[in-house]
C-alpha positions as CSV (number, residue, x, y, z in Angstrom):
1,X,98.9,-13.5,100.3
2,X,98.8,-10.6,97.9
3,X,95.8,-9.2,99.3
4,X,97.1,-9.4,103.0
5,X,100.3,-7.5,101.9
6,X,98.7,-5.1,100.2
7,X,96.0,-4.9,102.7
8,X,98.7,-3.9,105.4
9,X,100.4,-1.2,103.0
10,X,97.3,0.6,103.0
11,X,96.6,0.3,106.6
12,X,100.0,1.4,107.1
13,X,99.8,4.7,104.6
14,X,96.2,5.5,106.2
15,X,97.6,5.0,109.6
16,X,100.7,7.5,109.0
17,X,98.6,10.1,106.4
18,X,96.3,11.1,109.9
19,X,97.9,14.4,110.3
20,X,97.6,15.5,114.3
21,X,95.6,18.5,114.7
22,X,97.9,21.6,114.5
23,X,97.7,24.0,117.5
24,X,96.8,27.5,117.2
25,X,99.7,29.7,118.5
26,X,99.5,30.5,122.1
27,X,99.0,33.7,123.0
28,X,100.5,35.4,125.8
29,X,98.0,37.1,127.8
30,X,98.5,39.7,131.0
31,X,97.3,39.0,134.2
32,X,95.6,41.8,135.9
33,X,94.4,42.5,139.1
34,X,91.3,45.4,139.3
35,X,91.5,46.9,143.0
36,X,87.6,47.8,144.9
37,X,87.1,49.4,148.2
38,X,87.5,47.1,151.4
39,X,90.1,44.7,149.9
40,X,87.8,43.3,146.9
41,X,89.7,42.5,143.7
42,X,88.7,41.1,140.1
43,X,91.2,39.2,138.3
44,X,91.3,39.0,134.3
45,X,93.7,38.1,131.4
46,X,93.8,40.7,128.8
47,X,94.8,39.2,125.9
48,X,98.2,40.6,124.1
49,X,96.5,41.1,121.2
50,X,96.7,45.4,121.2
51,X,92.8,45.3,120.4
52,X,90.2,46.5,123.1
53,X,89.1,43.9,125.9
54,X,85.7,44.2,127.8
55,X,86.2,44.3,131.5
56,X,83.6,42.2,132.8
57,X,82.8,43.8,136.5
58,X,80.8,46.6,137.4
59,X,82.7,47.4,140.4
60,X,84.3,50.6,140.8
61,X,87.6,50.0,141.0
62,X,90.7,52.4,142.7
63,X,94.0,50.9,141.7
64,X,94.4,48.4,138.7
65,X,97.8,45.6,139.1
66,X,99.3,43.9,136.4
67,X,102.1,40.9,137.0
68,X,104.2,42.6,134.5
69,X,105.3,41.5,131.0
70,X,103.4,44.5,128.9
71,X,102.1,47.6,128.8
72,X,98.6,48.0,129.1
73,X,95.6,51.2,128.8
74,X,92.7,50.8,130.3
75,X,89.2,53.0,130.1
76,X,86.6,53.7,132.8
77,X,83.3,54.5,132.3
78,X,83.4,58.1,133.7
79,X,86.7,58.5,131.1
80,X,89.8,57.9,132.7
81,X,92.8,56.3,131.0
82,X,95.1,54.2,132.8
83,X,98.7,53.4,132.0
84,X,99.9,50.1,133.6
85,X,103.7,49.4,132.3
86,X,104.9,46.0,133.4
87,X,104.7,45.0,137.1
88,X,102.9,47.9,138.9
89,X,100.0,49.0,140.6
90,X,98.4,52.3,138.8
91,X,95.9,54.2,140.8
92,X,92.7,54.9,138.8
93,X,91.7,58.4,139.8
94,X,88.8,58.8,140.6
95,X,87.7,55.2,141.3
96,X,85.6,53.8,138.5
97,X,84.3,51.3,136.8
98,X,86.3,49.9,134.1
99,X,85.0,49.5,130.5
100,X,88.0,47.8,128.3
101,X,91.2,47.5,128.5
102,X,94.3,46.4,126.0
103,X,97.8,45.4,125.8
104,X,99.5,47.6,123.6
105,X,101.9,46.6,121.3
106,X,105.6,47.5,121.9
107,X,106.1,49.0,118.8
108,X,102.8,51.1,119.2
109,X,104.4,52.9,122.0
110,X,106.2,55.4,119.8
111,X,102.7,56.1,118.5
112,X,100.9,57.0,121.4
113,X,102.0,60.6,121.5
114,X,99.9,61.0,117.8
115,X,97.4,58.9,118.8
116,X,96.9,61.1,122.1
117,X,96.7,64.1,120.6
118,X,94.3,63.0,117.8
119,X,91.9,61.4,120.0
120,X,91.8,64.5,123.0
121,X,88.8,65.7,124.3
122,X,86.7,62.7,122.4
123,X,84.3,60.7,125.1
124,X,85.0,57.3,125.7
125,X,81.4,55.6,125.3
């Protein structure tokens, strides 16, 4: 009878010890919409992380779309920078192919001014 109690505390303990798995934070991510010639889009989340995100298209792209809910810069391959705040469509001129993109941080923006003028006439490779 001893046994069979004790048994069952220790099933019990084990039973309740088994931590569930803890989730890693979600991240919010901005949907964006890459604009081609003759109607053809690309869709891709761009993670809110303010770090660089490969584009992964080819296509030369006119106008880029985001849903809204951050700021974003993106980078095409014959070096134009593209500004996308909140929900708008930004066009690209002239159309290109874009390299990366990222969501900049909120309190980056007050930065950007430094960070323009320190990084002018470099070529985006």
């Amino acid at each position: 009878m001893k046994l069979s109690i004790i048994s069952a505390i220790v099933a019990t303990l084990l039973a309740t010890s088994s931590a569930a798995p803890v989730e890693a934070p979600r991240q919010f991510q901005v949907a964006i919409t890459f604009n081609a010639a003759a109607g053809v889009t690309y869709f891709q989340y761009i993670p809110a992380d303010g770090e660089d995100h490969d584009i992964d298209s080819d296509l030369s792209f006119s106008s880029i779309t985001s849903a809204g809910g951050a700021e974003c810069t993106f980078y095409g391959i014959d070096g134009s920078v593209t500004e996308v705040d909140g929900a708008e469509t930004v066009d690209i001129g002239p159309p290109q192919t874009q390299l990366s993109g990222a969501r900049s941080p909120s309190e980056d923006r007050a930065q950007r001014p430094a960070r323009e003028a320190a990084t002018a006439g470099q070529a985006r490779v």
